[in-house]
C-alpha positions as CSV (number, residue, x, y, z in Angstrom):
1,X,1.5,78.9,66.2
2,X,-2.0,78.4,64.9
3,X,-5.1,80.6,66.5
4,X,-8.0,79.2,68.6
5,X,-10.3,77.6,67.1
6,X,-14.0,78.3,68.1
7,X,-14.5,74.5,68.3
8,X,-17.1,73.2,70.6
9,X,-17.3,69.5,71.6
10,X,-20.9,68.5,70.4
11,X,-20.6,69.6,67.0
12,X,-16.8,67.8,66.7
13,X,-18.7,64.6,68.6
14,X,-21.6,64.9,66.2
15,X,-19.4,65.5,63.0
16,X,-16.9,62.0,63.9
17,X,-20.2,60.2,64.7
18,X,-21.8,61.1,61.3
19,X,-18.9,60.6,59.5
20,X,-18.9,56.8,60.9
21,X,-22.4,56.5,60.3
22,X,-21.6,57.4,56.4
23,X,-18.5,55.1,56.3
24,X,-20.5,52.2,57.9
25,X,-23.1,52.5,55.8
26,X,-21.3,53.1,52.3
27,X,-19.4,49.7,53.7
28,X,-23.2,47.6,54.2
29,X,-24.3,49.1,50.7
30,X,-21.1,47.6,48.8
31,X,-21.1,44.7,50.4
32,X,-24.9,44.3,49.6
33,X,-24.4,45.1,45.8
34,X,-21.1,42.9,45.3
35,X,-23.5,39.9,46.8
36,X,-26.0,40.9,44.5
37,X,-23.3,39.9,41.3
38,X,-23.2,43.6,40.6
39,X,-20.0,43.4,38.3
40,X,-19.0,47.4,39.1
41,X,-19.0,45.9,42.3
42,X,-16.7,42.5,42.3
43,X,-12.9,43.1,43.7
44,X,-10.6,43.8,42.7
45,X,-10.9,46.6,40.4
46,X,-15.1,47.4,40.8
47,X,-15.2,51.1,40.2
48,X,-18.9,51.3,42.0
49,X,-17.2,49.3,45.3
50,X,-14.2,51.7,45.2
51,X,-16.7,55.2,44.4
52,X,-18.7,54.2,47.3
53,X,-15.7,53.6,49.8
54,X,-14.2,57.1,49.3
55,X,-17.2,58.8,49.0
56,X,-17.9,56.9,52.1
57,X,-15.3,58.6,53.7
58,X,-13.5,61.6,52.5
59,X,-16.6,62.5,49.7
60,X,-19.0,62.5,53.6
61,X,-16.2,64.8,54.9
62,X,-16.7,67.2,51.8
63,X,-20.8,67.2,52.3
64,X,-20.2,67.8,56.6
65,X,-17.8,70.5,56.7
66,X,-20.2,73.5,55.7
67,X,-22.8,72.3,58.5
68,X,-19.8,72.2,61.0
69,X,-18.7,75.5,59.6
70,X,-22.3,76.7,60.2
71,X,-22.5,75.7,63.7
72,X,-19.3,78.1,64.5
73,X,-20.3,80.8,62.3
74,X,-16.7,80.4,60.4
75,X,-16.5,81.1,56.5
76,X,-14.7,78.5,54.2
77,X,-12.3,81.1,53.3
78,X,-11.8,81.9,57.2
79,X,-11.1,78.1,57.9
80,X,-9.2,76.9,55.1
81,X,-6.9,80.2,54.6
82,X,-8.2,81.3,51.1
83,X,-7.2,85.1,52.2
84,X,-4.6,86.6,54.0
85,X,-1.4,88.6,53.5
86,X,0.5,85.5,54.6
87,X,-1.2,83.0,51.9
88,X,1.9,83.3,49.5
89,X,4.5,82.2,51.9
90,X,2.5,79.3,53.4
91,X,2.3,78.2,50.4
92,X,6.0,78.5,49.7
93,X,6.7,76.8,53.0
94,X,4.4,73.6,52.0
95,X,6.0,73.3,48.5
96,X,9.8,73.2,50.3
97,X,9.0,71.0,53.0
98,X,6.8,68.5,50.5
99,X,11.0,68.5,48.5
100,X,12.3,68.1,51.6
101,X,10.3,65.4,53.3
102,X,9.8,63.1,50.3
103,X,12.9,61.3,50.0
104,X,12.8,61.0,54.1
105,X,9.0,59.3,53.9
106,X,10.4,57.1,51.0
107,X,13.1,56.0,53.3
108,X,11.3,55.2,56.0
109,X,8.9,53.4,54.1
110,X,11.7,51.2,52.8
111,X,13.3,50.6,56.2
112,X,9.6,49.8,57.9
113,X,8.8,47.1,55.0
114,X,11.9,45.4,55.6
115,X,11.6,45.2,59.3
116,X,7.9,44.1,59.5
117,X,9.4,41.6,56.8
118,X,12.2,40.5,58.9
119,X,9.7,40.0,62.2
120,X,7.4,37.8,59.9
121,X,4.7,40.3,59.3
122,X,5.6,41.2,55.7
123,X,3.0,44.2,54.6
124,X,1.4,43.5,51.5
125,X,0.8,46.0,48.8
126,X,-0.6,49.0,49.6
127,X,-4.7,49.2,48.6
128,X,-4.7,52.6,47.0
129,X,-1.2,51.0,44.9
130,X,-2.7,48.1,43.9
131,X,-6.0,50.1,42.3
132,X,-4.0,52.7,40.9
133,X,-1.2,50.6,39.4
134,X,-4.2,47.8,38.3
135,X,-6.8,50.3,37.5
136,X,-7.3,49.5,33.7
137,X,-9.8,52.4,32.5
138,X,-9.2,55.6,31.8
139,X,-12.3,56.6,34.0
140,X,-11.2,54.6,37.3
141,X,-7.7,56.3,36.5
142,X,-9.0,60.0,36.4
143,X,-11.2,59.4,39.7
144,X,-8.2,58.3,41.5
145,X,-6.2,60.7,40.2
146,X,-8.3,63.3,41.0
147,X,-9.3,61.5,44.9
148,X,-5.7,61.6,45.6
149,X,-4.8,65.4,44.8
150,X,-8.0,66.9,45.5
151,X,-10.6,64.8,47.4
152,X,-8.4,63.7,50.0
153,X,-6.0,65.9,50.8
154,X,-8.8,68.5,51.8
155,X,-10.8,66.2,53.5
156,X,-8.3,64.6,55.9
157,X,-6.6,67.8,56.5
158,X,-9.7,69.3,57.6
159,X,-10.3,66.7,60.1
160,X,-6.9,66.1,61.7
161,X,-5.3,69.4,61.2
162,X,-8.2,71.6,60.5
163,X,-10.5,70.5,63.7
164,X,-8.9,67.4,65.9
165,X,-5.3,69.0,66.4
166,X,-6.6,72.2,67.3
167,X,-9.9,71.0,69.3
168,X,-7.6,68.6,71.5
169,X,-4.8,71.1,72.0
170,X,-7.4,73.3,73.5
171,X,-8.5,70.5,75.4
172,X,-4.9,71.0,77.6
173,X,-3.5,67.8,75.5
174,X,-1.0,69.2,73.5
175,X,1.5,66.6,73.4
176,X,-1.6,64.0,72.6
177,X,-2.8,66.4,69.7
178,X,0.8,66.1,68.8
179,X,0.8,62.6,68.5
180,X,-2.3,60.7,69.3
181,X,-4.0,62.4,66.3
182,X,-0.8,62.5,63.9
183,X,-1.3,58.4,64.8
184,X,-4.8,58.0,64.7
185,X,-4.1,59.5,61.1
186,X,-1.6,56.7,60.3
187,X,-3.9,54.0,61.6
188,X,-7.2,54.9,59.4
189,X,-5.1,54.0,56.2
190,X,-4.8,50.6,57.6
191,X,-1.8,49.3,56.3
192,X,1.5,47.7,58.1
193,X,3.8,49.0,55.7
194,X,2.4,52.8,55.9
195,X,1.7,52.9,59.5
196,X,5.2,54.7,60.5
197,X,6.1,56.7,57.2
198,X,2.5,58.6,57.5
199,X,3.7,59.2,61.2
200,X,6.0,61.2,60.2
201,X,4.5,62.8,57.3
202,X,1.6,63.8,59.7
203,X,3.8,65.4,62.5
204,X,5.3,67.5,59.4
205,X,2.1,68.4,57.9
206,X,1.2,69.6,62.1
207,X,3.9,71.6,61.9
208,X,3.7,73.0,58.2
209,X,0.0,74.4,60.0
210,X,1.9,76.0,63.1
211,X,4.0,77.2,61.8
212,X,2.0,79.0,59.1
213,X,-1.2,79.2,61.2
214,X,-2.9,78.5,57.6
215,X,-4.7,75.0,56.4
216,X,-4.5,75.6,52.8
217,X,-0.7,75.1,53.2
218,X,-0.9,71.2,54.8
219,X,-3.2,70.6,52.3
220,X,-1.3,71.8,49.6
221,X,2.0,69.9,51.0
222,X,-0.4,66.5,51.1
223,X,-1.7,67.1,47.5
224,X,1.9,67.6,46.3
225,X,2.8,64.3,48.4
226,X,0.1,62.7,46.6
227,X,0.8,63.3,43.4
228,X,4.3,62.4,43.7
229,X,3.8,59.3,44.7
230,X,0.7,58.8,42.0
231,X,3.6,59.7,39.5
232,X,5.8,57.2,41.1
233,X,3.2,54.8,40.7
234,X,2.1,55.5,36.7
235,X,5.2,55.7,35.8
236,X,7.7,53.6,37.5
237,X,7.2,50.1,35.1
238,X,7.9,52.7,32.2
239,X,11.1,54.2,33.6
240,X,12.2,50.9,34.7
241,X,12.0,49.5,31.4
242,X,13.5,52.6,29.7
243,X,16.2,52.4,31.9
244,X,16.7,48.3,31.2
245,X,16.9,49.1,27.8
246,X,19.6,51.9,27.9
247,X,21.5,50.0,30.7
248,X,24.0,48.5,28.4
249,X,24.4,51.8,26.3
250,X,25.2,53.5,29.8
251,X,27.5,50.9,30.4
């Protein structure tokens, strides 16, 4: 079970409200450059369009959380886990459950495409897939590489494990911190065909932190989930032709 957190309601209001103001406006300013002809900023592969959008999100997260760590008087290492006697086997407990919960997440991926399909509301491919697996220079490939492992994974673990889980379970809401935040994680990807499997992977990354009272070990299960699935990504037209040209020789 994690520990109270010393939380207090203005400063989570006034981090989510300048963390939408930051959004919004990295939104207006891309926008206003790809009207300008910008070419960094024309879809769908404009590196400056796609620098500003993160940055507009999870790189504003990175630039809040030491004025929100401030306001409680909480160290990073305090708030993220960096010390403790436990740090080893959190850590341990994020790598097994990232193995275990991988194939499952796949699954349910697979199943939810098909039946969104089958209603007539086929998801199309996923954003961050379609700039990874499109992204032509080596630079745009490193940023999202490294926006993937790093960027993200801390920054969205520190807002929905790290402050709203624990703020709203001390609200008296647990079953709402449960699963009204573990949604309201799935939703902000905004994408049909993610929606449910990022359910899931958020109620497991909830319980990866109760169970080890320690946010470095979600965070390290999401970067490993990450990667995985940026390795899928890189190299899944390689191994499929490998494995169409040794087909016959297997056979």
């Amino acid at each position: 079970m994690i520990s109270a957190k010393p939380w207090r309601s203005d400063a989570v209001a006034q981090f989510i409200a300048l963390q939408m103001l930051c959004f919004c406006l990295g939104l207006l300013l891309v926008s206003i450059l790809e009207k300008m002809g910008l070419s960094a900023f024309q879809p769908p592969e404009g590196f400056g369009a796609v620098l500003l959008a993160t940055l507009g999100f999870q790189g504003a997260t990175w630039v809040l959380i030491p004025f929100f760590l401030r306001q409680h008087q909480v160290g990073w290492r305090e708030a993220f886990g960096l010390r403790g006697p436990r740090l080893t086997r959190a850590l341990v407990i994020a790598v097994v459950m990232t193995v275990l919960i991988l194939p499952v997440v796949w699954w349910v991926q697979s199943v939810s495409i098909a039946v969104f399909t089958r209603l007539g509301w086929p998801p199309g491919e996923e954003t961050a897939v379609s700039l990874i697996s499109g992204a032509q220079s080596l630079g745009m490939r490193i940023y999202l590489g490294a926006f993937a492992v790093a960027l993200a994974p801390v920054a969205e673990e520190f807002i929905f494990r790290g402050m709203l889980y624990p703020f709203v379970k001390q609200m008296g809401l647990p079953r709402f911190a449960w699963f009204g935040v573990n949604a309201i994680f799935a939703l902000v990807h905004l994408d049909l065909g993610t929606l449910i499997p990022l359910f899931v992977l958020a109620l497991v990354l909830t319980w990866v932190y109760e169970r080890t009272d320690n946010l470095l070990a979600p965070i390290a299960a999401h970067s490993l989930f990450n990667s995985a699935n940026l390795c899928l990504i890189y190299f899944q037209e390689p191994l499929s032709r490998m494995l169409q040209k040794f087909w016959p020789v297997l056979h």
